[in-house]
C-alpha positions in Angstrom: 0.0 0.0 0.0 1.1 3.3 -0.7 1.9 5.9 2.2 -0.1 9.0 2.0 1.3 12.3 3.0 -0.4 14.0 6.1 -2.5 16.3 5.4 -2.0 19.9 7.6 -5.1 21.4 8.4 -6.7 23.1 5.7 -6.3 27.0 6.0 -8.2 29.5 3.5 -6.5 33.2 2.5 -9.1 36.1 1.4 -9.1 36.1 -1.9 -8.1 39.7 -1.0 -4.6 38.6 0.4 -3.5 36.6 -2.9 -2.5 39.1 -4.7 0.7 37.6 -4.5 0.2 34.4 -5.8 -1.7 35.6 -8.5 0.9 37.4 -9.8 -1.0 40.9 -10.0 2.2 43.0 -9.9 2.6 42.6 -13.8 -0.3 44.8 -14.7 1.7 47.5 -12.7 5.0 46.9 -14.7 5.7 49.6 -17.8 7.8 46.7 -19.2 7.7 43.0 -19.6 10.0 40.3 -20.3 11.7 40.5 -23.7 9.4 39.1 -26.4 6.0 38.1 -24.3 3.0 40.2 -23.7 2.5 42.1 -20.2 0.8 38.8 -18.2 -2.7 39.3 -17.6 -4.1 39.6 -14.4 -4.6 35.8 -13.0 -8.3 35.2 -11.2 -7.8 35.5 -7.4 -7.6 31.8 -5.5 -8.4 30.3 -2.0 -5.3 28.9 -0.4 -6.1 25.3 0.6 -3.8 22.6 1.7 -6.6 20.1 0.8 -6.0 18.0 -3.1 -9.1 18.3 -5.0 -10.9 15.1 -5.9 -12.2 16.5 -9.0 -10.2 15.5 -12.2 -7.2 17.4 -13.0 -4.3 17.5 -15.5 -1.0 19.1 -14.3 1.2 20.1 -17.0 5.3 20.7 -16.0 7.4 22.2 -18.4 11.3 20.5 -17.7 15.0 20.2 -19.2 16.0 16.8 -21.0 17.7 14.0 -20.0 15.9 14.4 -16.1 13.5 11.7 -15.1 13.1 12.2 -11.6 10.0 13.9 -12.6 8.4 11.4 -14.5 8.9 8.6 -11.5 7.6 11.6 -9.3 4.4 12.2 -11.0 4.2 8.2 -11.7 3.8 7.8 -8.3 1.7 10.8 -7.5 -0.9 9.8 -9.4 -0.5 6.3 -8.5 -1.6 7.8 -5.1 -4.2 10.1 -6.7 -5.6 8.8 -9.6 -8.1 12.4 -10.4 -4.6 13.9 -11.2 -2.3 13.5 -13.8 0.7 15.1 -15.7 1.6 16.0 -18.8 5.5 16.6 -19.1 7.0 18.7 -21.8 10.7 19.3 -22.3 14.0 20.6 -23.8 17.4 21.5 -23.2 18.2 23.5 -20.2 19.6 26.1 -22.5 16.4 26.9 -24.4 14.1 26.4 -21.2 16.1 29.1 -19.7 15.6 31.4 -22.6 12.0 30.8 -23.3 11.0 30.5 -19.6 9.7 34.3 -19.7 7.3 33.6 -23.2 6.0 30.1 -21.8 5.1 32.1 -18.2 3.5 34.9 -20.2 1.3 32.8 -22.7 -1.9 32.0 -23.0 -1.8 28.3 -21.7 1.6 28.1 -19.3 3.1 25.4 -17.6 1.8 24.9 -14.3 4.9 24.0 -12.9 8.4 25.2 -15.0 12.1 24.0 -14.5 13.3 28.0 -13.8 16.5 28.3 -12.3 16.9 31.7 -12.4 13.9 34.0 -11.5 15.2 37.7 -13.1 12.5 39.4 -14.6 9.7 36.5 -14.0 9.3 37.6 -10.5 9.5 41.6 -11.7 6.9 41.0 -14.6 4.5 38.7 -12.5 5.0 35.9 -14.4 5.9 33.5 -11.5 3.6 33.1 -8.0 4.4 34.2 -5.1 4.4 31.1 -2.9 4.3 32.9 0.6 0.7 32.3 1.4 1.5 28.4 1.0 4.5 28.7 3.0 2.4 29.7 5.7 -0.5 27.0 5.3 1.8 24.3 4.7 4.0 25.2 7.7 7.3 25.6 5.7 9.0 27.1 8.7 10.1 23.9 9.5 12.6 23.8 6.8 15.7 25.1 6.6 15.8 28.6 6.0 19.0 28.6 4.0 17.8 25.6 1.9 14.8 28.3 0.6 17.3 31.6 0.9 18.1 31.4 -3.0 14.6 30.5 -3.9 13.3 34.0 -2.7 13.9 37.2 -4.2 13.3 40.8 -2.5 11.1 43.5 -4.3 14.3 45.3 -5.2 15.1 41.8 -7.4 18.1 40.5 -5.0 18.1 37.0 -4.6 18.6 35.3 -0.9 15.8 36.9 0.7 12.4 38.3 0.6 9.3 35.9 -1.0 9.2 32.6 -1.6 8.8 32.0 -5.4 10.4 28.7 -6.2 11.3 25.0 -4.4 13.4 22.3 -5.7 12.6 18.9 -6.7 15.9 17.6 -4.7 18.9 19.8 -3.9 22.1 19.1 -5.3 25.5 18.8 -4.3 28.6 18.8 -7.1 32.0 17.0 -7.0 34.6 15.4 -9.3 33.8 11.8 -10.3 36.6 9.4 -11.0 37.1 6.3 -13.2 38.9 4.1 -10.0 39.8 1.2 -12.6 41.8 4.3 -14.5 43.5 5.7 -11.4 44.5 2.5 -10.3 46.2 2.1 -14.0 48.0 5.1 -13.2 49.0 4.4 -9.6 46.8 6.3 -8.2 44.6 5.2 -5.0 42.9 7.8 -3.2 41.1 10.9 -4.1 43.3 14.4 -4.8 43.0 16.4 -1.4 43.9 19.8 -3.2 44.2 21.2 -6.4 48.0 20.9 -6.8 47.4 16.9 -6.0 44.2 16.8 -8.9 46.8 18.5 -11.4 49.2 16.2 -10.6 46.7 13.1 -11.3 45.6 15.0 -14.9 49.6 15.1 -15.9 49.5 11.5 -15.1 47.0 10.7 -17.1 48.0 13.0 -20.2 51.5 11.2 -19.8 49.6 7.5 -19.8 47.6 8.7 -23.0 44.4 8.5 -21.2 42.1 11.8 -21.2 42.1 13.5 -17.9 38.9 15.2 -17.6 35.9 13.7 -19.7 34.0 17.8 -20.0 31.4 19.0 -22.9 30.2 22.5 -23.9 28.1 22.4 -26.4 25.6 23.3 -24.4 27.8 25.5 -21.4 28.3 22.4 -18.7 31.9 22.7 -18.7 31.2 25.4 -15.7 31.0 22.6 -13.8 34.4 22.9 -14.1 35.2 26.5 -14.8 33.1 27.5 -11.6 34.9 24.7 -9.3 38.2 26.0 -10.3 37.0 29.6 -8.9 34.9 28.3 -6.4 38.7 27.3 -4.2 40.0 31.1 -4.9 37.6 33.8 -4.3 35.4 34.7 -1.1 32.3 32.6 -1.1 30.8 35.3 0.3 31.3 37.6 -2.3 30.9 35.4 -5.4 27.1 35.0 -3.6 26.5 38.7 -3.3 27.7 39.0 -7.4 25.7 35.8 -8.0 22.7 37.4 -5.8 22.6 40.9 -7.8 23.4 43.1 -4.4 24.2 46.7 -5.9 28.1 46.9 -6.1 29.0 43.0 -6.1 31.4 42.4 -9.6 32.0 39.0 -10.9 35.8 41.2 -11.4 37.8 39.2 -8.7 41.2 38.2 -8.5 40.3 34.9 -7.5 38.1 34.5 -10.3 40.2 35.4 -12.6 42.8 32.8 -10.9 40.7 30.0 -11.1 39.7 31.4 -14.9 43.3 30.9 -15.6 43.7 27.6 -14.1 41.0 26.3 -16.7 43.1 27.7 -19.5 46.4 26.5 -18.6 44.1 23.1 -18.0 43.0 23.8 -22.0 46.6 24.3 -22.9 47.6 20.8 -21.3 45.1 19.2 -23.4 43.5 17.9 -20.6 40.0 18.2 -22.2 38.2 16.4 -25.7 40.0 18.1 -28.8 36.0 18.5 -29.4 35.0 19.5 -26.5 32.4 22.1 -28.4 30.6 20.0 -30.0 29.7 17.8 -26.9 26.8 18.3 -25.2 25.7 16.9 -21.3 24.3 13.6 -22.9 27.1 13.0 -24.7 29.8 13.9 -22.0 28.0 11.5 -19.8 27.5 8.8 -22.0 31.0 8.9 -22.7 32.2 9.3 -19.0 29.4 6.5 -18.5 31.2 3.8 -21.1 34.7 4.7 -19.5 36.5 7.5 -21.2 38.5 9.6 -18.9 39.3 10.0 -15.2 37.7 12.2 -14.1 34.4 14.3 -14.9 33.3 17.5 -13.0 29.4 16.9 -12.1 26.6 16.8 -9.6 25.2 14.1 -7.1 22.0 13.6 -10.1 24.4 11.8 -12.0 25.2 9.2 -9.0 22.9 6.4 -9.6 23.3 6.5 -13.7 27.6 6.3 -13.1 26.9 3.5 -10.6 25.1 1.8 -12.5 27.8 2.4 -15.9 30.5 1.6 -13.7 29.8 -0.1 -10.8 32.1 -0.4 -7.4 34.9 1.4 -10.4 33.4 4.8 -10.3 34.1 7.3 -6.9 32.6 10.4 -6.4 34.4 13.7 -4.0 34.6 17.3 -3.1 36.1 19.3 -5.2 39.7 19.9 -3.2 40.6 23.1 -2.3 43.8 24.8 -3.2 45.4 25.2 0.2 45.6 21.3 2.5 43.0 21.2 5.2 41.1 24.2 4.0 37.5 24.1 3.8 35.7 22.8 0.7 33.5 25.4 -1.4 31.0 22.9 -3.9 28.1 24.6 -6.4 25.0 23.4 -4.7 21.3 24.5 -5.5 17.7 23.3 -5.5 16.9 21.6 -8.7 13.9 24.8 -8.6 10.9 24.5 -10.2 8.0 28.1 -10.5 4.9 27.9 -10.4 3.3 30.2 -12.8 0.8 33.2 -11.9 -1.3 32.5 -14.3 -1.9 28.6 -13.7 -5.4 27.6 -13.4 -4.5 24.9 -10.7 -2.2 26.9 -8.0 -3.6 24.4 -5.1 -3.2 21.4 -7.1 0.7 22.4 -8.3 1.8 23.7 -4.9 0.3 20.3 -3.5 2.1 18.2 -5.0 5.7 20.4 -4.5 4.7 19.9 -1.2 4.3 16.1 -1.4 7.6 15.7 -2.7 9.1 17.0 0.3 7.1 15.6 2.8 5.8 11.9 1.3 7.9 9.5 1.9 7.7 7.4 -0.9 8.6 10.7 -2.9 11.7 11.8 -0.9 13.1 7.8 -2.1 12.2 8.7 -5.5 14.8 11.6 -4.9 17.3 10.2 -3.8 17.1 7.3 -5.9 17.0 8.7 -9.4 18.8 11.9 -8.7 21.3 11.1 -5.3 20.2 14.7 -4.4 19.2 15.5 -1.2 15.4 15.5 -1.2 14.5 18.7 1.2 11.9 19.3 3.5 11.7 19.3 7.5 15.3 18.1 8.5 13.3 16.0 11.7 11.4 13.4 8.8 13.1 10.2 8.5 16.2 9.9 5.3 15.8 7.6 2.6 17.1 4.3 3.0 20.3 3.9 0.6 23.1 0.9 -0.2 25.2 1.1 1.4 29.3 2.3 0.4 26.9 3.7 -2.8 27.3 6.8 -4.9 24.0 8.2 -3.8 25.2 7.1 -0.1 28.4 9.0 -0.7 26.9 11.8 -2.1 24.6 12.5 0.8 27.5 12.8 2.8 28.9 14.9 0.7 25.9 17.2 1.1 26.3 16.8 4.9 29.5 17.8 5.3 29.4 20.8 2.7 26.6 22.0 5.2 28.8 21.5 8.1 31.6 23.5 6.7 29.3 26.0 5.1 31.1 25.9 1.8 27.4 25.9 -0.3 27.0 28.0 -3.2 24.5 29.1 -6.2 25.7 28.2 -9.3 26.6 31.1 -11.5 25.0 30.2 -14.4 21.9 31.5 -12.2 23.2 34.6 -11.7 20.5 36.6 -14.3 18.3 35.3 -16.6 20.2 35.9 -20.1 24.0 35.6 -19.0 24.2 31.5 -19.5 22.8 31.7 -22.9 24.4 35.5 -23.7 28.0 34.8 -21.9 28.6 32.2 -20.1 28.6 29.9 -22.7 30.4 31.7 -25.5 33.0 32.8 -23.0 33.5 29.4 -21.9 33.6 27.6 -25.2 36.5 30.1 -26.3 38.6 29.6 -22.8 38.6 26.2 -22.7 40.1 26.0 -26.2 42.5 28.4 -25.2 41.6 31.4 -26.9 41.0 33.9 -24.5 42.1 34.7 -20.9 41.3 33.7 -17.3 40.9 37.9 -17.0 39.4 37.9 -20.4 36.6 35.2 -19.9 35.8 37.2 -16.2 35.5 40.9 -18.3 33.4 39.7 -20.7 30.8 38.0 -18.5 30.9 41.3 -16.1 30.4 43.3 -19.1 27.3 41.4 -20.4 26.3 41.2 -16.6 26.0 44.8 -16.0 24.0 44.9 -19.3 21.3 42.8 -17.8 21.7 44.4 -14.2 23.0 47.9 -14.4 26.4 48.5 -12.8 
């Protein structure tokens, strides 16, 4: 028998106070995002906690190559048969861009794979989930697990209302190919940077390639960020990340860890086609073998163990100084809901049964090794043990502990993964720009999107 979430008591909001969630601010915009229509002013709705039993199709707009939210909504509706899902998706880069024109249209998603809110939350596009975060009694969660989900009314992320959860939170590290490193002598994970070098001259030497990357589609910032991630203040690479007035992505130590990827590219430690590989195919290729190590997150976890077996290990990424403490990109895998859905209850219902059901928080963890969320006093999946996704949790343990989480920066604004990130990266890891080159550029196109 399937376990059924608890239901809270069911709390109603005056049509009065949903303002918010309705997304009425974009009627009092002059502008709206790039290419859509001002959104239209979405029907005021009751707050209720309670699923409807009437029939109802969900519709989710996600990236490819994710399932965790087919076996989600599987399951959901295995457990409520009045509702189900249908799924639409592509690639993370086009989602991105056309987030703003699916939100605004006639017939959006209800639920979208956003991770960046920008102008959404400016033009009304996506609902403010603060009247549910009340009902649901959401104060039970970690407040810094929902810090980069909010957004103030002066558009700086890390605070202010509630406008986005995650369908499990992710951790990343470096994955390694153990039946490789033993080839090569090596038996234990790098514990800095220097030691990780040393390992990719190893393997350049042996004629095996020593980090499996793609950037077709931008991912080798898994990389790029990681290398910058052990070099500037964590603090202030959130504040640049977060939009705070004054914050520059212009930083020594991002520029140093810019650099460190270049003289990486000029080692020939990455594919000779390393553009025209895309996240399948990086994985796939990790997947069947190919390279020692990979930069990715704790999603990947059950598909490498299951590639590679008890051959495949998964760390932190080490920092550059011994016994320093470990900085790792980290971030909800956050979903909107959108102003104008016809079925706010019904959506918000079920993010809320993915955090609190248990059968969903095992989905989580078992499809994605991500963290799945929620009131830290409800029991953890069970996991095998000396596993990936057993490792991985760890992982996101002790990157808590230490305090070393942060945003990706491919989050950073709405346009700058598609309009700089990417370019920028696909030129420095072929060696033709600069660490400092690759860190003006993206400031530059930054400040176009945000103002200096």
């Amino acid at each position: 028998m399937s376990t059924r979430t608890p239901r809270p008591r069911s709390r109603r909001v005056a049509p009065l106070a949903l303002a918010a969630i309705a997304g009425l601010t974009g009627a009092l915009l002059a502008g709206c995002a790039p290419g859509a229509a001002a959104p239209q002013t979405a029907a005021a709705t009751d707050v209720s906690t309670e699923l409807t039993s009437d029939p109802v199709q969900l519709t989710i707009a996600d990236e490819t190559g994710f399932p965790v939210t087919d076996k989600l909504t599987e399951e959901f509706t295995k457990q409520h048969p009045n509702v189900t899902f249908n799924i639409t998706r592509d690639t993370f880069q086009n989602l991105t861009a056309n987030a703003p024109k699916l939100l605004a249209s006639d017939t959006p998603p209800d639920l979208i794979r956003l991770p960046t809110l920008g102008d959404t939350v400016r033009d009304g596009l996506v609902a403010n989930l603060d009247p549910y975060f009340d009902a649901y009694g959401w104060d039970a969660w970690p407040a810094s697990q929902l810090a980069p989900l909010r957004m103030s009314e002066d558009g700086i992320r890390g605070s202010g209302s509630l406008y986005q959860l995650g369908l499990g939170y992710s951790i990343t590290g470096i994955y390694m190919n153990d039946t490789l490193a033993a080839q090569l002598g090596i038996t234990a994970p790098p514990q800095t940077l220097a030691e990780l070098e040393a390992d990719m001259a190893k393997a350049k030497a042996a004629g095996i390639l020593p980090i499996m990357a793609g950037d077709k589609d931008g991912v080798v910032n898994f990389v790029v960020q990681a290398a910058m991630n052990q070099y500037v203040d964590k603090d202030q690479f959130l504040s640049w990340m977060f939009n705070e007035p004054g914050a520059s992505f212009n930083e020594p130590g991002n520029v140093q860890g810019a650099e460190l990827v270049r003289k990486w590219a000029d080692a020939g430690y990455f594919p000779s086609d390393i553009n025209a590989i895309d996240y399948f195919t990086f994985t796939s290729r990790f997947s069947a073998g190919e390279g020692l190590f990979t930069f990715n997150g704790n999603w990947e976890a059950a598909n490498y163990q299951k590639a590679l077996g008890d051959n495949v290990s998964f760390f932190l990424v080490p920092p550059a100084e011994e016994g320093a403490g470990h900085v790792a990109m980290g971030a909800a895998n956050s979903f909107s809901v959108a102003a104008k859905s016809k079925h706010l209850n019904e959506i918000v219902y079920f993010l809320n049964w993915v955090h609190t059901d248990p059968t969903a928080r095992q989905i989580i963890v078992d499809v994605t090794g991500a963290s799945p969320g929620g009131d830290p006093s409800l029991a953890l999946p069970t996991v095998q043990p000396g596993s990936l996704i057993e490792n991985a949790l760890k992982m996101s343990a002790q990157i808590g502990s230490e305090n070393g989480q942060v945003d990706f920066m491919a989050n950073t604004t709405a346009g700058i993964y598609a309009g700089s990130i990417i370019p920028e990266s696909q030129l420095l890891v072929t060696s033709q720009i600069t660490g400092q080159d690759f860190v003006d550029r993206v400031q530059k196109f930054y400040e176009s999107e945000v103002g200096k």
